[in-house]
HTML snippet that shows the backbone in 3Dmol.js (N, CA, C, O; Angstrom):
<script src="https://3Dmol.org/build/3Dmol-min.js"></script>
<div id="view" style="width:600px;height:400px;position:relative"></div>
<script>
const pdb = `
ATOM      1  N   UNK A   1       9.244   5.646  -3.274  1.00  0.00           N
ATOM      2  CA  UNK A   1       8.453   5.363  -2.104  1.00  0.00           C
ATOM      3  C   UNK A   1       8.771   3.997  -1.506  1.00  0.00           C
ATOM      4  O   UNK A   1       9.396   3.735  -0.478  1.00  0.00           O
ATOM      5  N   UNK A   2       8.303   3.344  -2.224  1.00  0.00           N
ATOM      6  CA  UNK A   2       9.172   1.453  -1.818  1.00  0.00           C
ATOM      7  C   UNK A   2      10.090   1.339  -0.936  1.00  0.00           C
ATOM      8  O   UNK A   2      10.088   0.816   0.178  1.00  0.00           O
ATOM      9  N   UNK A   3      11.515   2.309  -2.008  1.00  0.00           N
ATOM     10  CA  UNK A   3      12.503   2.423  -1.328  1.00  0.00           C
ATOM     11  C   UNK A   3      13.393   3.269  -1.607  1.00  0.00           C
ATOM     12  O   UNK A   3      14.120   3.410  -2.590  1.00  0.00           O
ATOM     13  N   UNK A   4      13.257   3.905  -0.514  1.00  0.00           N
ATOM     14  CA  UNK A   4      13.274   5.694  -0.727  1.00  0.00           C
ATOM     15  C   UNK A   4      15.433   5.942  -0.331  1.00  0.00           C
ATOM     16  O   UNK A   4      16.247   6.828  -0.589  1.00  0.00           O
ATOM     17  N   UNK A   5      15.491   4.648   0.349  1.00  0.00           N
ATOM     18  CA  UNK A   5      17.143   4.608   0.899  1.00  0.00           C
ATOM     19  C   UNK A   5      17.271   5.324   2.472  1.00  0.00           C
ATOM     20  O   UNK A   5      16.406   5.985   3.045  1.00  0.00           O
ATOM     21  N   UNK A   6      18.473   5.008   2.903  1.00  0.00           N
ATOM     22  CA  UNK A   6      18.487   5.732   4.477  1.00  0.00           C
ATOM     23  C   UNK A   6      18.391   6.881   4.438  1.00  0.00           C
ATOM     24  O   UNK A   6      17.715   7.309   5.373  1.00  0.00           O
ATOM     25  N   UNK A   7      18.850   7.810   3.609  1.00  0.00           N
ATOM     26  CA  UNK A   7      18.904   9.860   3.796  1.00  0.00           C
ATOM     27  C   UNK A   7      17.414   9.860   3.383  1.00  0.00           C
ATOM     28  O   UNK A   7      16.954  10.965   3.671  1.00  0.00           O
ATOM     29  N   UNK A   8      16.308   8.923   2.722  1.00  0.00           N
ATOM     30  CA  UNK A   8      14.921   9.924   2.783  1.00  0.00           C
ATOM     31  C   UNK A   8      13.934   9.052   3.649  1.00  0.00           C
ATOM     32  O   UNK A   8      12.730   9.236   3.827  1.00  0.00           O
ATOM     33  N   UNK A   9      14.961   7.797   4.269  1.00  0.00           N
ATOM     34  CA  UNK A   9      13.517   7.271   5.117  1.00  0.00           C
ATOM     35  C   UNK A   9      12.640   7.800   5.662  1.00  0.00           C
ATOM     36  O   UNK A   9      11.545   7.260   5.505  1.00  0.00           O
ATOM     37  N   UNK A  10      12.681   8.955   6.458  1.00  0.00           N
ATOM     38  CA  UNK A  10      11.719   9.898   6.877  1.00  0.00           C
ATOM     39  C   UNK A  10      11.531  11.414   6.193  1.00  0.00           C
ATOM     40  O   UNK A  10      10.901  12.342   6.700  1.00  0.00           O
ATOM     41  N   UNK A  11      12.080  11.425   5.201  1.00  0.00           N
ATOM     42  CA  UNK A  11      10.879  12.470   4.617  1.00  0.00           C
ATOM     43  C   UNK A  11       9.411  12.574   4.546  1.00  0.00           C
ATOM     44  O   UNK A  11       8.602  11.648   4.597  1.00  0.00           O
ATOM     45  N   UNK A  12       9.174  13.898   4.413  1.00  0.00           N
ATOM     46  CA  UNK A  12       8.208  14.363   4.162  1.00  0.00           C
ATOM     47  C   UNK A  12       7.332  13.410   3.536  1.00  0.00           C
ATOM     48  O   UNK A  12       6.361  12.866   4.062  1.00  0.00           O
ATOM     49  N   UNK A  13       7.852  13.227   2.122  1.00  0.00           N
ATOM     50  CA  UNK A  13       6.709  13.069   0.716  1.00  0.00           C
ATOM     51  C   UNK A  13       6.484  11.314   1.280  1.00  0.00           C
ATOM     52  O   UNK A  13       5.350  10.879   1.077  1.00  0.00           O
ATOM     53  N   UNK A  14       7.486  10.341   1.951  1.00  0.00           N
ATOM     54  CA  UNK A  14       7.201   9.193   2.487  1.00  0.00           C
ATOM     55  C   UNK A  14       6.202   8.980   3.129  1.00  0.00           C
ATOM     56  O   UNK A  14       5.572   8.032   2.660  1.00  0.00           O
ATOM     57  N   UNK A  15       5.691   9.486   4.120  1.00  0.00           N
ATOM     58  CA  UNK A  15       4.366   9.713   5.468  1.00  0.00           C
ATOM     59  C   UNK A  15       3.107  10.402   4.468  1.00  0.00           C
ATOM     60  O   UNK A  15       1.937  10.144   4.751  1.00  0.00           O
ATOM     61  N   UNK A  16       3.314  10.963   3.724  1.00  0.00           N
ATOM     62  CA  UNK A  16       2.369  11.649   3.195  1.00  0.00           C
ATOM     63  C   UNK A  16       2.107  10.846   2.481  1.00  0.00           C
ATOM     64  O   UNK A  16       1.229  10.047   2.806  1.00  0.00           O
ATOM     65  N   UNK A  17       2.806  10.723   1.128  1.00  0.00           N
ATOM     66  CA  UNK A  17       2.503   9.647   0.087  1.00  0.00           C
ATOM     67  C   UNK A  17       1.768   8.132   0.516  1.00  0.00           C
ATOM     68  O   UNK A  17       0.637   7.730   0.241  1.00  0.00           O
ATOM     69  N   UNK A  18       2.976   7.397   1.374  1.00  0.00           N
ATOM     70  CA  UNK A  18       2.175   6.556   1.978  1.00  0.00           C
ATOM     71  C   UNK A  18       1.110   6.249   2.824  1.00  0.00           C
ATOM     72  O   UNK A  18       0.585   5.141   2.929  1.00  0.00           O
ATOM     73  N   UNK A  19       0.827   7.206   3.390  1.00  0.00           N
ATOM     74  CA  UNK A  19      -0.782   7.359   4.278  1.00  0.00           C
ATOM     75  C   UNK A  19      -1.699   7.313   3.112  1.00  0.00           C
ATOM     76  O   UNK A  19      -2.584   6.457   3.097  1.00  0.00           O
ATOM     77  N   UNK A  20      -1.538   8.352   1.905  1.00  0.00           N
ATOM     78  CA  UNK A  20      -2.394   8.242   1.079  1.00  0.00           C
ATOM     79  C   UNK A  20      -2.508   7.220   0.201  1.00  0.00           C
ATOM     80  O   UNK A  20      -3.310   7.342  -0.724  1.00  0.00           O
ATOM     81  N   UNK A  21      -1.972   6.406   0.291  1.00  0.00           N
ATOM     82  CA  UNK A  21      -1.705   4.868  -0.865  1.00  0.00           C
ATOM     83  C   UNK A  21      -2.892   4.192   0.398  1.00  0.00           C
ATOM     84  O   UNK A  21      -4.076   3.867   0.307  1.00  0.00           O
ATOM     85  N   UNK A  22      -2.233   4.187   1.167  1.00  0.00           N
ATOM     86  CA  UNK A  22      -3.414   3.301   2.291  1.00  0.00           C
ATOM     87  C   UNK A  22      -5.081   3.823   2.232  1.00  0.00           C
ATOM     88  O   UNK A  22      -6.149   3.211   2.236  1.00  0.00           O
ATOM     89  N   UNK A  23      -4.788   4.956   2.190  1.00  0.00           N
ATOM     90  CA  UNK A  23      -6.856   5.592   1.473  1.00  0.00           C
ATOM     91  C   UNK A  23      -6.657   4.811   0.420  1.00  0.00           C
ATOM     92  O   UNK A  23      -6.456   3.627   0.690  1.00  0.00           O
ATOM     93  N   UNK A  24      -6.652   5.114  -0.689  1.00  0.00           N
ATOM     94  CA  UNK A  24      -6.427   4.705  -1.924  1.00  0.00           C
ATOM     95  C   UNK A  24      -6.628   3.357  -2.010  1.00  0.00           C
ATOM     96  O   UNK A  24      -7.697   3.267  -2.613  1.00  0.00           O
ATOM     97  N   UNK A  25      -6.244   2.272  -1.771  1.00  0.00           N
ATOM     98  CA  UNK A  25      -6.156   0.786  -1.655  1.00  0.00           C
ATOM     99  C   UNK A  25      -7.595   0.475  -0.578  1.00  0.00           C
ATOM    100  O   UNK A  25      -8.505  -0.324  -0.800  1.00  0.00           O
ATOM    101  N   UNK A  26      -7.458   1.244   0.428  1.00  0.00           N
ATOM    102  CA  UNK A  26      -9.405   1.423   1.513  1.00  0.00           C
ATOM    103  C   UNK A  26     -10.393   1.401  -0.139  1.00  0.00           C
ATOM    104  O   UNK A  26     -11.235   0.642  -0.620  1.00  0.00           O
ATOM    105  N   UNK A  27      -9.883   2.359  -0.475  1.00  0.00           N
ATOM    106  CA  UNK A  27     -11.188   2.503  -1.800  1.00  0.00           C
ATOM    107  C   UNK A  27     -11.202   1.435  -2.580  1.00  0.00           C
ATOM    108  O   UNK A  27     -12.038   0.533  -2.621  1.00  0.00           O
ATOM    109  N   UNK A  28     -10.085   1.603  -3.291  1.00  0.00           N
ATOM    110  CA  UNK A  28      -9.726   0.083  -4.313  1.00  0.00           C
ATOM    111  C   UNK A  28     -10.059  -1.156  -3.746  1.00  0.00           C
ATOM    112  O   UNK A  28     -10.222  -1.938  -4.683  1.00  0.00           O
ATOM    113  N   UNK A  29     -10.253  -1.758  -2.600  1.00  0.00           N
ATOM    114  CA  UNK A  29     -10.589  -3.021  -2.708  1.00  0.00           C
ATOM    115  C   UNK A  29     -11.714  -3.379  -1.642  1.00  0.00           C
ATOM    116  O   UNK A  29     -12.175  -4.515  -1.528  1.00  0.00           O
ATOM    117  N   UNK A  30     -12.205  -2.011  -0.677  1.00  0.00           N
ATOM    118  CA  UNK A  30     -13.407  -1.916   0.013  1.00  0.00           C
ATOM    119  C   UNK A  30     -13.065  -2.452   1.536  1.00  0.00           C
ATOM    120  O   UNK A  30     -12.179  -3.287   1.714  1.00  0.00           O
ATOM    121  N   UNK A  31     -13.890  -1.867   2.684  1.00  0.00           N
ATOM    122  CA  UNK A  31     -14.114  -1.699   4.021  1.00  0.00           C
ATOM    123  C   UNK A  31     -13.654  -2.865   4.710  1.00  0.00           C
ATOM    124  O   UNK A  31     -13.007  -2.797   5.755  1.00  0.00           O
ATOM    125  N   UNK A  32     -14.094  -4.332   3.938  1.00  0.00           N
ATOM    126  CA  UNK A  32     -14.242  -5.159   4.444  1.00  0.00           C
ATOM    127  C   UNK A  32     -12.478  -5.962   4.241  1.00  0.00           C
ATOM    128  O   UNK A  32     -11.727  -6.569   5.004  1.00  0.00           O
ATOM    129  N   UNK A  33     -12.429  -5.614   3.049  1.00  0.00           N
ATOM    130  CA  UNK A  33     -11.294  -6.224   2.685  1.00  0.00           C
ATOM    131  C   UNK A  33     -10.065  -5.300   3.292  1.00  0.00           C
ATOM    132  O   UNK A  33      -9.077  -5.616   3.954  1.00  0.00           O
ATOM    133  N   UNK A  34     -10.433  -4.299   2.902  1.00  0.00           N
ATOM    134  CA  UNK A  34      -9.261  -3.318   3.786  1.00  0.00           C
ATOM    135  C   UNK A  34      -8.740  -3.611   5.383  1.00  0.00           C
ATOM    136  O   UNK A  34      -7.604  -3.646   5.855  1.00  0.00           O
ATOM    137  N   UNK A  35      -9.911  -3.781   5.925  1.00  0.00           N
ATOM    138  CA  UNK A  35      -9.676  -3.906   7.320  1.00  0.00           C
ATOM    139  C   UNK A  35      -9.418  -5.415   7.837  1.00  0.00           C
ATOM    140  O   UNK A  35      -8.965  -5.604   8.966  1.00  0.00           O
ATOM    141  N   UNK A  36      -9.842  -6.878   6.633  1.00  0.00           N
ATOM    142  CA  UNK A  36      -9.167  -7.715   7.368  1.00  0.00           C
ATOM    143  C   UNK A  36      -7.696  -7.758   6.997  1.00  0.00           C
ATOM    144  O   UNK A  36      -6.975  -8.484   7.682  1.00  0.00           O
ATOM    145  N   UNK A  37      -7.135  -7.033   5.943  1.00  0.00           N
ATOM    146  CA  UNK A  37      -5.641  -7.311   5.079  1.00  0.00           C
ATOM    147  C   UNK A  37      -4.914  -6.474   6.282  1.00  0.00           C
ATOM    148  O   UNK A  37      -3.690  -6.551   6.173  1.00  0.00           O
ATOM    149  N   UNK A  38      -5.352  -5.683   7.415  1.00  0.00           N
ATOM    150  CA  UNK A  38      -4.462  -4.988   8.546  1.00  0.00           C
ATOM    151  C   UNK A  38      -4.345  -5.166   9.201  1.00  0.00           C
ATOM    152  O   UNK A  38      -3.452  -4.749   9.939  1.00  0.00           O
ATOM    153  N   UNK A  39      -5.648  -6.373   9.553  1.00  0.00           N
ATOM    154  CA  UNK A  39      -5.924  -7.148  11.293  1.00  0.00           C
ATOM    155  C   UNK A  39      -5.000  -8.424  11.129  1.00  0.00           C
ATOM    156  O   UNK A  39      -4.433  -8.959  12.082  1.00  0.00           O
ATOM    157  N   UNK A  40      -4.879  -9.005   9.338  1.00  0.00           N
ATOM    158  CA  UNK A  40      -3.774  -9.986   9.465  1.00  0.00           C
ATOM    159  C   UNK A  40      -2.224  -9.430   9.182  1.00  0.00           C
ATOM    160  O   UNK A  40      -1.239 -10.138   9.391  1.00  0.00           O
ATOM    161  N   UNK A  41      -2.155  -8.203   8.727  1.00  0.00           N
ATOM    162  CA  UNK A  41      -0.268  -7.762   8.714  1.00  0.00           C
ATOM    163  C   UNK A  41      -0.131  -7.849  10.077  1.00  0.00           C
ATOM    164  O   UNK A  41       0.783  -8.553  10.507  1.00  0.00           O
ATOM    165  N   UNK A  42      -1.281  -6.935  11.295  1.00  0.00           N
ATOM    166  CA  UNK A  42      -0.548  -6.931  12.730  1.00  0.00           C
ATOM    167  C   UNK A  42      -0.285  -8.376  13.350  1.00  0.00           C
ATOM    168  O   UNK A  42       0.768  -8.604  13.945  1.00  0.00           O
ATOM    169  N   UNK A  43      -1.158  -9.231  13.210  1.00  0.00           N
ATOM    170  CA  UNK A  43      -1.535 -10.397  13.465  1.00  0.00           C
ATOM    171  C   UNK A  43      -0.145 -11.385  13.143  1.00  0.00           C
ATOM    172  O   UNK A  43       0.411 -12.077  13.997  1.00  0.00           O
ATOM    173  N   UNK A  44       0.323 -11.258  11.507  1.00  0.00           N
ATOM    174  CA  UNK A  44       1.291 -12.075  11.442  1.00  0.00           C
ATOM    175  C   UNK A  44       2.683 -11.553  11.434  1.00  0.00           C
ATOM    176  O   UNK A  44       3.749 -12.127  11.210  1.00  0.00           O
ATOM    177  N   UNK A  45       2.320  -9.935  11.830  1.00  0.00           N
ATOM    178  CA  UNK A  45       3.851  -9.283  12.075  1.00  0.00           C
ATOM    179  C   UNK A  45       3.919  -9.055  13.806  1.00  0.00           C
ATOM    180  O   UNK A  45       5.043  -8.852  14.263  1.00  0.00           O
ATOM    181  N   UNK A  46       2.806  -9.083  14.726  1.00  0.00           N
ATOM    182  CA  UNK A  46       3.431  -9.287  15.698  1.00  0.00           C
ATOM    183  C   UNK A  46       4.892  -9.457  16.167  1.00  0.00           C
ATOM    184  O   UNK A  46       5.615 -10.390  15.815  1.00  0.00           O
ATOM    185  N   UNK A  47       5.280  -8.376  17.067  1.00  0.00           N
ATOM    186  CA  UNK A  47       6.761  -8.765  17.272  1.00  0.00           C
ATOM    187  C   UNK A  47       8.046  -8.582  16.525  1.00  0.00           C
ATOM    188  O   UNK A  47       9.200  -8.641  16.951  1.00  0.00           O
ATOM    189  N   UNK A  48       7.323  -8.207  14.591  1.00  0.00           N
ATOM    190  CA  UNK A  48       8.291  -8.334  14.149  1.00  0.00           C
ATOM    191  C   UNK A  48       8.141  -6.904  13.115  1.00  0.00           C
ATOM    192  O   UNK A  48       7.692  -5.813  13.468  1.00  0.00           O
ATOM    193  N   UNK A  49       8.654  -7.280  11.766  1.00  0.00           N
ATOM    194  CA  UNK A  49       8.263  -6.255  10.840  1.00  0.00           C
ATOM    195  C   UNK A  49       7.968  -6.957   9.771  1.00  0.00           C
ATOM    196  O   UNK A  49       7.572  -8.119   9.857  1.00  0.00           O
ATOM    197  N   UNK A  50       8.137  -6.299   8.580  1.00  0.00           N
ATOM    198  CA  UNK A  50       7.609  -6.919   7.384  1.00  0.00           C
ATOM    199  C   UNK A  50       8.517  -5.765   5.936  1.00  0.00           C
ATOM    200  O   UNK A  50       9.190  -4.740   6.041  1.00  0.00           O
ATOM    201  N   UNK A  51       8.263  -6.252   5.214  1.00  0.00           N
ATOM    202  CA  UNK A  51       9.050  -5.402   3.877  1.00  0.00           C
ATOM    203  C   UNK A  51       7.538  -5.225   2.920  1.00  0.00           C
ATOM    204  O   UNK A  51       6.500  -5.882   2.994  1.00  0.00           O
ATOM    205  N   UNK A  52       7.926  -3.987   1.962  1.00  0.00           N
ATOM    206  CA  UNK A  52       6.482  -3.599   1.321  1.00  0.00           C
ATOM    207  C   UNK A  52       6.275  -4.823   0.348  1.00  0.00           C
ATOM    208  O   UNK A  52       5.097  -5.037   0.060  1.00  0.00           O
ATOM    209  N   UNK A  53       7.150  -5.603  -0.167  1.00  0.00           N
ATOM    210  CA  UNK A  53       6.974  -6.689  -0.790  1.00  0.00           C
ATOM    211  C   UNK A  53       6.049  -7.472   0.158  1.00  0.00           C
ATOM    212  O   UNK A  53       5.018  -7.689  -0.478  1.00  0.00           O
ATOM    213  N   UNK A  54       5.990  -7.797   0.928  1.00  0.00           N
ATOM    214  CA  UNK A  54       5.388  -8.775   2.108  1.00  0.00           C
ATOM    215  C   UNK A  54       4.206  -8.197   2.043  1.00  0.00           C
ATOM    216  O   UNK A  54       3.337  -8.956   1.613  1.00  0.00           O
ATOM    217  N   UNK A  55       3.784  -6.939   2.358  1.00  0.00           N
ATOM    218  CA  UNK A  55       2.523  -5.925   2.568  1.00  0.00           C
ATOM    219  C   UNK A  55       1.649  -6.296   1.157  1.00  0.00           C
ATOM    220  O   UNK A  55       0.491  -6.641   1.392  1.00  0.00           O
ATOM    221  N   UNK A  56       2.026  -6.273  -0.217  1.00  0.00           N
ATOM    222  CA  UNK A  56       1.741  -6.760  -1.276  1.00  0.00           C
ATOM    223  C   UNK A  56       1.000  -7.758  -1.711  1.00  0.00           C
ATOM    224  O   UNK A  56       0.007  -7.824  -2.435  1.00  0.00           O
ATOM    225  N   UNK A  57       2.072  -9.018  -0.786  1.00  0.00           N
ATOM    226  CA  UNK A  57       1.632 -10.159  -1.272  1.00  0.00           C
ATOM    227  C   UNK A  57       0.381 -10.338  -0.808  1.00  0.00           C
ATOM    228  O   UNK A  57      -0.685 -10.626  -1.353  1.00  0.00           O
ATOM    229  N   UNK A  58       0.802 -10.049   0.616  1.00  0.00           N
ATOM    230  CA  UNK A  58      -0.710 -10.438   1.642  1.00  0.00           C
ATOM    231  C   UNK A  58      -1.413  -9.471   0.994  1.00  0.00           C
ATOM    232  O   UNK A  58      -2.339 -10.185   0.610  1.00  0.00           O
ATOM    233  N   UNK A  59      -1.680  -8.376   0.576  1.00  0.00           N
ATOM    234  CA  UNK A  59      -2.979  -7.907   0.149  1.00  0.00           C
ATOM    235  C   UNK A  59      -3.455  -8.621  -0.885  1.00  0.00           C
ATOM    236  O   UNK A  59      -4.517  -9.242  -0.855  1.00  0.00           O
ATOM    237  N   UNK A  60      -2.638  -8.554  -1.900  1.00  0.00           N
ATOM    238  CA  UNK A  60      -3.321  -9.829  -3.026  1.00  0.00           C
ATOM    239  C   UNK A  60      -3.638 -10.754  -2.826  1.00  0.00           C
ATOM    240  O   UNK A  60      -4.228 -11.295  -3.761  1.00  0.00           O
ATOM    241  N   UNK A  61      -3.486 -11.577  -1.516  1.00  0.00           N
ATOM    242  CA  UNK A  61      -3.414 -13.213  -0.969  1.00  0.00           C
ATOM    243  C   UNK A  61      -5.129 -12.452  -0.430  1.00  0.00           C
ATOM    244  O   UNK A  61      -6.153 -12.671  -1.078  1.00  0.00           O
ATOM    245  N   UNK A  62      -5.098 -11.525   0.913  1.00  0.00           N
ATOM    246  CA  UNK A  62      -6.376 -11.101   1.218  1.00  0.00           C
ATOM    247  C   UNK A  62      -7.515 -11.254   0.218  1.00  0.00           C
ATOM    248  O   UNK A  62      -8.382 -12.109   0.040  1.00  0.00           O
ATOM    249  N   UNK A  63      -7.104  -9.809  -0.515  1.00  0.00           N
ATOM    250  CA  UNK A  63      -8.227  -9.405  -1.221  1.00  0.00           C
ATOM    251  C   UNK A  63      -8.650 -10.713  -2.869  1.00  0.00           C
ATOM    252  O   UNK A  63      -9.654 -10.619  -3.575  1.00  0.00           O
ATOM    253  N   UNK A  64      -7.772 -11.535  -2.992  1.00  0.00           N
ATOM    254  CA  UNK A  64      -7.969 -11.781  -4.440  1.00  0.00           C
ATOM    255  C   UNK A  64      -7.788 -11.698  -5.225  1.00  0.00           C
ATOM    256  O   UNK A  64      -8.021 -12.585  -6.046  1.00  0.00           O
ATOM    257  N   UNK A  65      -7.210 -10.497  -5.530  1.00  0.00           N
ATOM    258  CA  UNK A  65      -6.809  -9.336  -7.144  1.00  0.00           C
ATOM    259  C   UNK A  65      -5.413  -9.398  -6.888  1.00  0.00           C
ATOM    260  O   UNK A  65      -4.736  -9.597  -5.879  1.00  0.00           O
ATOM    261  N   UNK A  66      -5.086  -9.091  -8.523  1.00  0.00           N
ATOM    262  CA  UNK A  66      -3.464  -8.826  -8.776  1.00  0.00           C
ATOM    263  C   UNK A  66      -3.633  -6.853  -8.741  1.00  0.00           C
ATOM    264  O   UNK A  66      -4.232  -6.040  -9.444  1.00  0.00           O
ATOM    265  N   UNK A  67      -2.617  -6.750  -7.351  1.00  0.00           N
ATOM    266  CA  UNK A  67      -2.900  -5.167  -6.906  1.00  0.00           C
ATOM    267  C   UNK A  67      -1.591  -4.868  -7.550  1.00  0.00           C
ATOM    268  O   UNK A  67      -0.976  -4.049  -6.868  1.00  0.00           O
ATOM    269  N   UNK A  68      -0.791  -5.323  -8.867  1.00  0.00           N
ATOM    270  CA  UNK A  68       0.633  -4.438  -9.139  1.00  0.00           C
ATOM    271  C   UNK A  68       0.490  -3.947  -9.221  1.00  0.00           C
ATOM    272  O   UNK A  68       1.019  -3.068  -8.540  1.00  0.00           O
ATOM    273  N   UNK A  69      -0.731  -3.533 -10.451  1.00  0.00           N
ATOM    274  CA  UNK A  69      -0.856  -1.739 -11.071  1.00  0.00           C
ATOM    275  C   UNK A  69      -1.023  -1.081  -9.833  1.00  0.00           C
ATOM    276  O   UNK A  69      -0.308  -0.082  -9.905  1.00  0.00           O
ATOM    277  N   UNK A  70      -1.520  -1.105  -8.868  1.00  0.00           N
ATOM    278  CA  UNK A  70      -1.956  -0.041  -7.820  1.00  0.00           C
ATOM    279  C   UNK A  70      -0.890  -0.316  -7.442  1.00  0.00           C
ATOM    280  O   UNK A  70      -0.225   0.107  -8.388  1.00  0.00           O
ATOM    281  N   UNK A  71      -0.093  -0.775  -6.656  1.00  0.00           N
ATOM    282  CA  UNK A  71       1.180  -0.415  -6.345  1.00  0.00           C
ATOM    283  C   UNK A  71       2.280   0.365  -6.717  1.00  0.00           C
ATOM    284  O   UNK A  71       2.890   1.294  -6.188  1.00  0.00           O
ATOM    285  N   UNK A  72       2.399  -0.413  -8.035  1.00  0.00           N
ATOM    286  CA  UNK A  72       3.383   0.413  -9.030  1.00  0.00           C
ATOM    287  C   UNK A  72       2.750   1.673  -9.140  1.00  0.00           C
ATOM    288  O   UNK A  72       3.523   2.609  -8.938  1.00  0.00           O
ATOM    289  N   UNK A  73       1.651   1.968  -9.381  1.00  0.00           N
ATOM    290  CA  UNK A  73       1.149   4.137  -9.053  1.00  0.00           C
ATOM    291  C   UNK A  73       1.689   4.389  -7.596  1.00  0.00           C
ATOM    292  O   UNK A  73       2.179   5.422  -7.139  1.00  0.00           O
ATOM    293  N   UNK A  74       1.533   3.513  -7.157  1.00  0.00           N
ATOM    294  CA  UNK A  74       1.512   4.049  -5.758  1.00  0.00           C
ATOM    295  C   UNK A  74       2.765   4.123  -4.848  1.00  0.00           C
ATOM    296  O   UNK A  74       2.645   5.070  -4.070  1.00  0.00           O
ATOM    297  N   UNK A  75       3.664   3.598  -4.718  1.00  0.00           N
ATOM    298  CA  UNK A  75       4.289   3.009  -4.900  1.00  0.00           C
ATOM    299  C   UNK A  75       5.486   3.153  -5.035  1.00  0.00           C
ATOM    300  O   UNK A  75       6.296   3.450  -4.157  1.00  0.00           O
ATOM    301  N   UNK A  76       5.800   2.823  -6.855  1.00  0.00           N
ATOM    302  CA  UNK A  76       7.137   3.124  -7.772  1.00  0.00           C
ATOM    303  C   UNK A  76       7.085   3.756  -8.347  1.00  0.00           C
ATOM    304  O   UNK A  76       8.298   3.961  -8.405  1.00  0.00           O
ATOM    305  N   UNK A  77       6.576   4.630  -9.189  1.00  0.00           N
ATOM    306  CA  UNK A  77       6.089   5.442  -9.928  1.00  0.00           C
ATOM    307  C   UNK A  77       6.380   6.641  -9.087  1.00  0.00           C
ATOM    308  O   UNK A  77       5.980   6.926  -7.958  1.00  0.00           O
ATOM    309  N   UNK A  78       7.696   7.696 -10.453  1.00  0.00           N
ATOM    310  CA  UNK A  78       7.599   8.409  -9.235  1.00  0.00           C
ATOM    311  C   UNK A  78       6.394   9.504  -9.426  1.00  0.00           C
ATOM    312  O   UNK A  78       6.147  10.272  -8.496  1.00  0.00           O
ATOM    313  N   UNK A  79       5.612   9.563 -10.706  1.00  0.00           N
ATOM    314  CA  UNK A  79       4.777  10.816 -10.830  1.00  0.00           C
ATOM    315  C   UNK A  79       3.657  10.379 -10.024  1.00  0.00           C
ATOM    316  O   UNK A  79       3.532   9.183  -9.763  1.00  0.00           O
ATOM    317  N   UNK A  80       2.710  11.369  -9.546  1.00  0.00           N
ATOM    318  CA  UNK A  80       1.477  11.536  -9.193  1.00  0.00           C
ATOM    319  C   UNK A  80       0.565  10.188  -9.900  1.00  0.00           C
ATOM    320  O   UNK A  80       0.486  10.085 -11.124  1.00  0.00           O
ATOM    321  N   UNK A  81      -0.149   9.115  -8.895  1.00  0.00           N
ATOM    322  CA  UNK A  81      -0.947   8.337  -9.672  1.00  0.00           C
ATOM    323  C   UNK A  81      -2.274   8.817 -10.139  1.00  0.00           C
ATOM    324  O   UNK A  81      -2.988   9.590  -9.500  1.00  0.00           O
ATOM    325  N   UNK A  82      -2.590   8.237 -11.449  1.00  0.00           N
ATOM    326  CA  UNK A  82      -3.505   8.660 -12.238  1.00  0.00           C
ATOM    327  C   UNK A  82      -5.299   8.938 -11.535  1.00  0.00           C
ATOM    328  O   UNK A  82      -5.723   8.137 -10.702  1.00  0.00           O
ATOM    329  N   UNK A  83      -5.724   9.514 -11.761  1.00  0.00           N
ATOM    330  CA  UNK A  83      -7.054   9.682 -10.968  1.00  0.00           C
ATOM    331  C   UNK A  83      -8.013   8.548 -11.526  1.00  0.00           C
ATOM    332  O   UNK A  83      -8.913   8.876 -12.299  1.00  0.00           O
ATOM    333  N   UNK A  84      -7.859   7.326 -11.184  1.00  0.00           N
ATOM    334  CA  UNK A  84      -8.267   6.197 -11.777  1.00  0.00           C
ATOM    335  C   UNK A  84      -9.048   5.195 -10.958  1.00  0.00           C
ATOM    336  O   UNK A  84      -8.270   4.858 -10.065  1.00  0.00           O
ATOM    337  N   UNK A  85     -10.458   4.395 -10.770  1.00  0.00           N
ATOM    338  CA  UNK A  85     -10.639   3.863  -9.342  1.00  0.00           C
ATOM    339  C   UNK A  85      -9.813   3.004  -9.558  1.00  0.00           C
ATOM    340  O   UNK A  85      -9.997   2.486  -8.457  1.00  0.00           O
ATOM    341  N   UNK A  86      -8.748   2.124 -10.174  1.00  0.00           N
ATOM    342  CA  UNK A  86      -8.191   1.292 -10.464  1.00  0.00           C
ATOM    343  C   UNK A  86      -6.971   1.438  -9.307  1.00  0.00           C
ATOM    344  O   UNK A  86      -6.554   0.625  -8.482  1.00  0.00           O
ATOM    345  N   UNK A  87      -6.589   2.800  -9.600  1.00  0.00           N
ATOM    346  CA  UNK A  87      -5.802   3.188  -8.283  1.00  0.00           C
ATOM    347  C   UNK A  87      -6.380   4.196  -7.026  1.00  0.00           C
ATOM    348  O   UNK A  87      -5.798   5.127  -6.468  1.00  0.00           O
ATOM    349  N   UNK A  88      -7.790   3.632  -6.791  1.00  0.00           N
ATOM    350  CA  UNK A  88      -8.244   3.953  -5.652  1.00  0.00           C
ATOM    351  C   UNK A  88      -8.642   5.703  -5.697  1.00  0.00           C
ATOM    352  O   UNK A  88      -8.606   6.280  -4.611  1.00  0.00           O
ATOM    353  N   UNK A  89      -8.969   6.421  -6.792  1.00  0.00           N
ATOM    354  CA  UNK A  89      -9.140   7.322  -6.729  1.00  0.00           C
ATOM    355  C   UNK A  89     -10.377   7.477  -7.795  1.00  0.00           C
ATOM    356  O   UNK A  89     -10.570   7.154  -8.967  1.00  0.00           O
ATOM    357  N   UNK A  90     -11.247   8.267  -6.571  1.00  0.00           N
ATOM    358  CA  UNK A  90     -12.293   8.167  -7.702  1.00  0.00           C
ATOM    359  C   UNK A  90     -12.582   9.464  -8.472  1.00  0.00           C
ATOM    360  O   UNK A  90     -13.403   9.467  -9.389  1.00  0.00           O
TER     361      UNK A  90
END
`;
const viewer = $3Dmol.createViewer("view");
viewer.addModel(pdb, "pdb");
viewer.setStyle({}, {cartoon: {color: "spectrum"}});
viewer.zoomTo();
viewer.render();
</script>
C-alpha cells in the first residue's frame, strides 16, 4: 500500500484499502484530531504534495501518539489488519 510501484499505482485494492485506513485512523485517534491532522496536510501541502512518510509524521506530530503500529496494519502489512481499536477497528 505505501508503495505499491508504477504498474499498481491505481489499482483497485490502493483506493479501497486506503480510503479505509483513513476511517480507521477517524476512529483511532477521534473527530477532533482527525479533522485538524487534514486541515493541516492541505494547509501545508498547498500547491504541492507530500509522501505517506510525511502524512505519518504529521499525524503523530498532530495527534500525540506513536501511530506505527496503525500504519504498519494499515499500511505495510500486506494481510488484512487485525480487528483491533488500536488499528481503528472496533
Amino acid at each position: 500500500m505505501a508503495d505499491p510501484g508504477p504498474d499498481r499505482l491505481f489499482d483497485r485494492q490502493v483506493y479501497l484499502r486506503g480510503g479505509m485506513a483513513l476511517q480507521a485512523l477517524r476512529h483511532r485517534v477521534g473527530e477532533h484530531a482527525f479533522w485538524s491532522l487534514l486541515r493541516a496536510w492541505v494547509h501545508d501541502r498547498r500547491g504541492g504534495n507530500g509522501s505517506t512518510e510525511d502524512f505519518v509524521a504529521l499525524a503523530e506530530r498532530v495527534t500525540g501518539e506513536d501511530l506505527s503500529g496503525f500504519f504498519q496494519a494499515w499500511l505495510r502489512a500486506p494481510a488484512r489488519p487485525a480487528r483491533t481499536s488500536a488499528n481503528g477497528l472496533r
